[in-house]
C-alpha positions in Angstrom: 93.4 102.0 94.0 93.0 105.5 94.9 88.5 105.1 94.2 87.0 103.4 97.3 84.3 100.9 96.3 81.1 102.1 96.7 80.3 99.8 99.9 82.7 101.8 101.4 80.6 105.2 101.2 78.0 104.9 103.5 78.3 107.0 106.6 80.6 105.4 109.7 77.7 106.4 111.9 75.4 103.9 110.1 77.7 101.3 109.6 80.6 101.3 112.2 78.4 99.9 115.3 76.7 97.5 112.8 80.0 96.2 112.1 81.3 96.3 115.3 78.5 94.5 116.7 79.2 91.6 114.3 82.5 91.1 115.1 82.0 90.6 119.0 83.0 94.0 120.8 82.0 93.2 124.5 82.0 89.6 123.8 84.0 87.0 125.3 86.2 86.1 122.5 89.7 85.7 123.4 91.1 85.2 120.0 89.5 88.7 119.0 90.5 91.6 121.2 88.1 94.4 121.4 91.1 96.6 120.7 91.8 95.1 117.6 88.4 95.4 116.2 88.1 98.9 116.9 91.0 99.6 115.5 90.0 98.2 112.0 86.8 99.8 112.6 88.8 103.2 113.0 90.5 102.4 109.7 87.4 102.0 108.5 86.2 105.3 109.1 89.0 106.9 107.4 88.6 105.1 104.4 84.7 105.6 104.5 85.3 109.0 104.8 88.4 109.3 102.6 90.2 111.5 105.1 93.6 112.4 103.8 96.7 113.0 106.0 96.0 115.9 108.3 92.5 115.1 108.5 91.0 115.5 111.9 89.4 112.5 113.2 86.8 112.4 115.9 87.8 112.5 119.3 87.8 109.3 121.8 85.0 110.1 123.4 82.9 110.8 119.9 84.9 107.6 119.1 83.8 105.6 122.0 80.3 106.9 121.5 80.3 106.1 117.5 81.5 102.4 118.2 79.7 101.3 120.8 82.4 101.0 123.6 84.4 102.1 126.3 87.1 105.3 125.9 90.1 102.8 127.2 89.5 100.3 124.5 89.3 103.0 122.3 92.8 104.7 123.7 94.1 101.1 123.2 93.0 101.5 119.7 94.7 104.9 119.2 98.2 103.3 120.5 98.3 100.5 117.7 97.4 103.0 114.9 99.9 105.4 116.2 103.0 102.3 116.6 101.3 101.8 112.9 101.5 105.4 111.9 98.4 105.5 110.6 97.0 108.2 113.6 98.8 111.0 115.1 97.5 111.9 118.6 98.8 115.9 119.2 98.0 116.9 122.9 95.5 119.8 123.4 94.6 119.4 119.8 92.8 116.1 119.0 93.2 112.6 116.7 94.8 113.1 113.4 95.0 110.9 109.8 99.3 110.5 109.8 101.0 112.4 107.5 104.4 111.2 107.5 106.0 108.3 105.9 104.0 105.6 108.0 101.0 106.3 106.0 102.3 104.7 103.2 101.6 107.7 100.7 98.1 108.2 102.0 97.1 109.0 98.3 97.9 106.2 96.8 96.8 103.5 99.2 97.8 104.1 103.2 94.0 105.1 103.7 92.4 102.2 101.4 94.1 99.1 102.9 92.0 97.2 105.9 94.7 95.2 107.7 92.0 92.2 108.6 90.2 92.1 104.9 91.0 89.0 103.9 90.3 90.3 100.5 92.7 93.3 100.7 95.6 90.8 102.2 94.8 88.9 99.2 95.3 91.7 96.8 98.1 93.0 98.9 100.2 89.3 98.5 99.0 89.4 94.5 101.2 92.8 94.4 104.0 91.2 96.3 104.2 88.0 94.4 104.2 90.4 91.0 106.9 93.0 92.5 108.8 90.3 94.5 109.2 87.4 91.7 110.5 90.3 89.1 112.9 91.8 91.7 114.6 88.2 92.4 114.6 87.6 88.8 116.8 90.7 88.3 118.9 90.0 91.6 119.9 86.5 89.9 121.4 88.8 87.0 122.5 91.8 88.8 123.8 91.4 92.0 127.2 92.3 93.1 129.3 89.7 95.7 128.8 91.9 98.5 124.4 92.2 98.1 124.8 88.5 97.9 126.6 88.2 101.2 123.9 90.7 102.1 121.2 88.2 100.9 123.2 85.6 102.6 123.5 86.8 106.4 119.8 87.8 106.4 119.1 84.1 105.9 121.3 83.0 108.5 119.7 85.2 110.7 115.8 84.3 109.8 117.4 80.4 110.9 119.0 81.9 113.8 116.0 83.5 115.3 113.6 80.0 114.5 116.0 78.2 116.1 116.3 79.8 119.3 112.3 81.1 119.3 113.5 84.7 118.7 110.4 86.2 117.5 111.7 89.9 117.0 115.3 88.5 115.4 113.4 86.4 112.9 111.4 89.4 111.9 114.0 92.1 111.8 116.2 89.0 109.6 113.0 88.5 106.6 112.9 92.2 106.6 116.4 92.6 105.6 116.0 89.4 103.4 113.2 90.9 101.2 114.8 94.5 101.4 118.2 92.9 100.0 117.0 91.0 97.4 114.8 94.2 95.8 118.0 96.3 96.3 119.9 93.4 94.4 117.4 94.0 91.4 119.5 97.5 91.0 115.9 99.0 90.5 115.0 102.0 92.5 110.9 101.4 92.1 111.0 98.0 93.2 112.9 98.9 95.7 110.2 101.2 97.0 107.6 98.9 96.4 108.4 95.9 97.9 109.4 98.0 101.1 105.8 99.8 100.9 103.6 96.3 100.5 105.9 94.8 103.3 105.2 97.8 105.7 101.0 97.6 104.7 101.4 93.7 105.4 102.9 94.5 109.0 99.8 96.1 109.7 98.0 92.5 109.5 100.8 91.6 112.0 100.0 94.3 114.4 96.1 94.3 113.9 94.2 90.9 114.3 97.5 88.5 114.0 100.2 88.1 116.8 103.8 87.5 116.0 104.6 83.4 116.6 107.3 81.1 115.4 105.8 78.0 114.4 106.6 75.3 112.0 105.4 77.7 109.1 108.8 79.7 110.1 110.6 76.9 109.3 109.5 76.9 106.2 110.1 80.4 105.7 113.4 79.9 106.3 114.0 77.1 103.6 112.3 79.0 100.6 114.7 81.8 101.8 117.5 79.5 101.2 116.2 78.3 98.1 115.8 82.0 96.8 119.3 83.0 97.9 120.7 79.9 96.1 118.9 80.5 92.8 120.1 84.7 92.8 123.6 83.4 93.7 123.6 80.7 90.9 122.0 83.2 88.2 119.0 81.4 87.7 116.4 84.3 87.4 113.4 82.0 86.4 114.4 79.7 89.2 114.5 82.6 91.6 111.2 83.7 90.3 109.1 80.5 91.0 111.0 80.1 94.3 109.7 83.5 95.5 106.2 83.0 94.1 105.9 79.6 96.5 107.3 81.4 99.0 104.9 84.5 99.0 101.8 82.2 97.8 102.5 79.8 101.3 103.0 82.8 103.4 99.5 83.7 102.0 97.6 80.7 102.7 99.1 81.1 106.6 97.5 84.5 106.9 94.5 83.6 105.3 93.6 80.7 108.0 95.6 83.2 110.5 92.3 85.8 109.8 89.9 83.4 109.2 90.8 82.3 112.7 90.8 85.7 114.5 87.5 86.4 112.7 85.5 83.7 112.4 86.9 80.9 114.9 87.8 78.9 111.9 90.3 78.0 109.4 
């Protein structure tokens, strides 16, 4: 994934305020923050460009200028990518492409993936599902009574934090539930990939979709349940299908999520 296709190679001067213009910047759309589209367009630019980590990027006001908008939304911008560790702001010295761990190993995909491509979200979950459905499998064969117990409370936790609307406990709990179960595969690369796709999928959290508990957590919490059960009973095929309906409804909710935020439609 490290070669950008070659829509992506045009100049950000010809095609950032194209772009921006088409998704509303200085419009009145509530479900589409001006904020949030100039920080995908800023993403953009670094992948356009394919800017590495240490890369200088432009300044606000050459930002501001380039997109067609205000310095403050642009700051605004800045502040989600640096929370995201994809920029790194160094006073005195100008806007920087991240070059520590929050860019995901820049090389390999930090500076490719577009948080609000419904296409790359797409590809993103494909990778999960693959990484995710063999890590289970292992976990139903390899795990030791205390990663199960593990597995266990972070389950208890994601039901904890739907039942009492606890946005950031719910999150904090599927973290630890997908990070337990890839440590219960007792295989270091999984390990590292499952935690890399989840932290690039946070991204589509931060950038175009706002954290909620709705009745799609509760479903969450049961295919968590029926994941756990499967890994503690050994069943590796049955923890295997269980994760791939998991990830493949998680999917369809941030598909209609984005197709929402984008489009007004879902």
């Amino acid at each position: 994934m490290d070669d950008m296709p070659e829509r992506e190679a045009a100049s950000p001067a010809g095609i950032l305020p194209t772009a921006l213009a088409q998704n509303g910047v200085g419009e009145e759309r509530g479900y589409r923050p001006g904020y949030e589209i100039v920080a995908e367009r800023i993403l953009e630019h670094i992948a356009a460009q394919r800017l590495v980590a240490g890369d200088r990027l432009p300044t606000e006001v050459d930002l501001a200028q380039m997109l067609g908008t205000s310095r403050a939304v642009v700051r605004e911008a800045v502040k989600i990518l640096s929370a995201l560790g994809r920029v790194r702001a160094h006073k005195g010295r100008g806007l920087f492409v991240a070059d520590d761990e929050g860019m995901l190993v820049t090389s390999r995909w930090g500076g490719f993936f577009r948080p609000v491509d419904i296409d790359h979200v797409l590809m993103l979950f494909e990778f999960r599902r693959v990484q995710e459905m063999s890590a289970s499998s292992l976990a139903a064969t390899r795990a030791t009574p205390a990663e199960l117990r593990t597995i266990e409370v972070a389950v208890e936790q994601c039901r904890h934090g739907f039942a009492h609307g606890a946005v950031d406990v719910f999150n904090r709990a599927d973290d630890d539930f997908h990070a337990a179960v890839s440590v219960a595969s007792h295989n270091a690369f999984l390990v590292s990939a499952v935690r890399d796709a989840r932290r690039l999928q946070r991204q589509s959290s931060a950038i175009g979709i706002h954290d909620t508990l709705g009745e799609n957590a509760e479903l969450a919490v049961e295919e968590h349940e029926a994941i756990y059960r499967a890994i503690r009973d050994g069943r590796p095929e049955e923890a295997a299908q269980a994760t791939a309906v998991h990830l493949d409804r998680t999917l369809e909710d941030y598909r209609r999520e984005i197709q929402w935020r984008l489009f007004g439609q879902r």
